[in-house]
C-alpha positions in Angstrom: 87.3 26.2 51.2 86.2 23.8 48.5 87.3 20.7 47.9 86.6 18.6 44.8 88.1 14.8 44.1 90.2 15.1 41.0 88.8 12.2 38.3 91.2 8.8 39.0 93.5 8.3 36.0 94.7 5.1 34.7 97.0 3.8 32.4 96.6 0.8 30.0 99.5 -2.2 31.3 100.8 -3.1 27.8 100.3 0.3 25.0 100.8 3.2 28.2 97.5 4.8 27.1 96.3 7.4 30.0 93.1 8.9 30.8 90.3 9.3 33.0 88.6 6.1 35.0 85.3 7.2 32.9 87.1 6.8 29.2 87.9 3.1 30.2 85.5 0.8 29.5 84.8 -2.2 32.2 87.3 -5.1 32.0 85.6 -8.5 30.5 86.4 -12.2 31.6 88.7 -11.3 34.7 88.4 -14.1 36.4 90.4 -15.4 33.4 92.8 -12.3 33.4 93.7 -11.5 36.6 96.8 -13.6 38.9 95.6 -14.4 42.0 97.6 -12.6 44.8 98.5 -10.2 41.9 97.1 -6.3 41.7 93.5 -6.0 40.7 91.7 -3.8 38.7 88.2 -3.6 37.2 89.2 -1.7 33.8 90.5 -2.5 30.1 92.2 -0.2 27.4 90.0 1.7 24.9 91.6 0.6 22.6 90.5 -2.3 20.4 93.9 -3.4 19.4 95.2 -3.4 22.3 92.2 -4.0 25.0 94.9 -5.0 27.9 94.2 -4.6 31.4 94.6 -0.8 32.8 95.4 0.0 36.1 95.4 2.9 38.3 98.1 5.5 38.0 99.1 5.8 41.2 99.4 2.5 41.1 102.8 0.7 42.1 102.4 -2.0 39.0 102.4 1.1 36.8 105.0 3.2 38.6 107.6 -0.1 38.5 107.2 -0.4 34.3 107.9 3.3 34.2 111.2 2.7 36.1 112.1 -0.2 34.5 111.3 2.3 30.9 113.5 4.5 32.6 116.1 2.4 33.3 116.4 0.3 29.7 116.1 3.9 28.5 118.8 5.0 30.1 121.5 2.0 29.5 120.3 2.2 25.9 121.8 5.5 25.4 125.1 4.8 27.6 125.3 1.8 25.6 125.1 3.5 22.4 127.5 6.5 23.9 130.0 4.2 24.8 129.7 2.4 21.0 130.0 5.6 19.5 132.6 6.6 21.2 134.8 3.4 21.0 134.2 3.6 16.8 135.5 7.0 16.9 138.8 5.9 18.6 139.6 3.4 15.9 
């Protein structure tokens, strides 16, 4: 049987860009960027607009915003539902 690793993704912290570990470029100045006691990570978006921290996918930082998404997601459109509906009744 063969085994192979699969190439770590990661996820940029503030614009949600994903890719492989290779396509992001080492983080500069961390000492300045990083909180200490706080999740650490040794890459930075691609992007140069953006150039925010990235962390691992699997990582629990990054699987927390996606909840939290989730969940403002979510009581957005009930919200809205429940607006909708209300302006209809009247």
């Amino acid at each position: 049987m063969t085994s192979y690793s699969e190439p770590n993704q990661y996820e940029c912290d503030n614009c949600g860009y994903k890719s492989d570990e290779e396509d992001f470029p080492e983080a500069k100045d961390l000492h300045m960027r990083l909180t200490p006691g706080g999740i650490a990570t040794t890459r930075e978006c691609p992007d140069d607009d953006c150039g925010a921290l990235a962390f691992p996918v699997n990582n629990l930082r990054v699987q927390y915003r996606r909840l939290l998404q989730i969940e403002r997601t979510t009581e957005d459109f009930f919200r809205n539902a429940v607006t909708r509906l209300q302006e209809d009744e009247r």
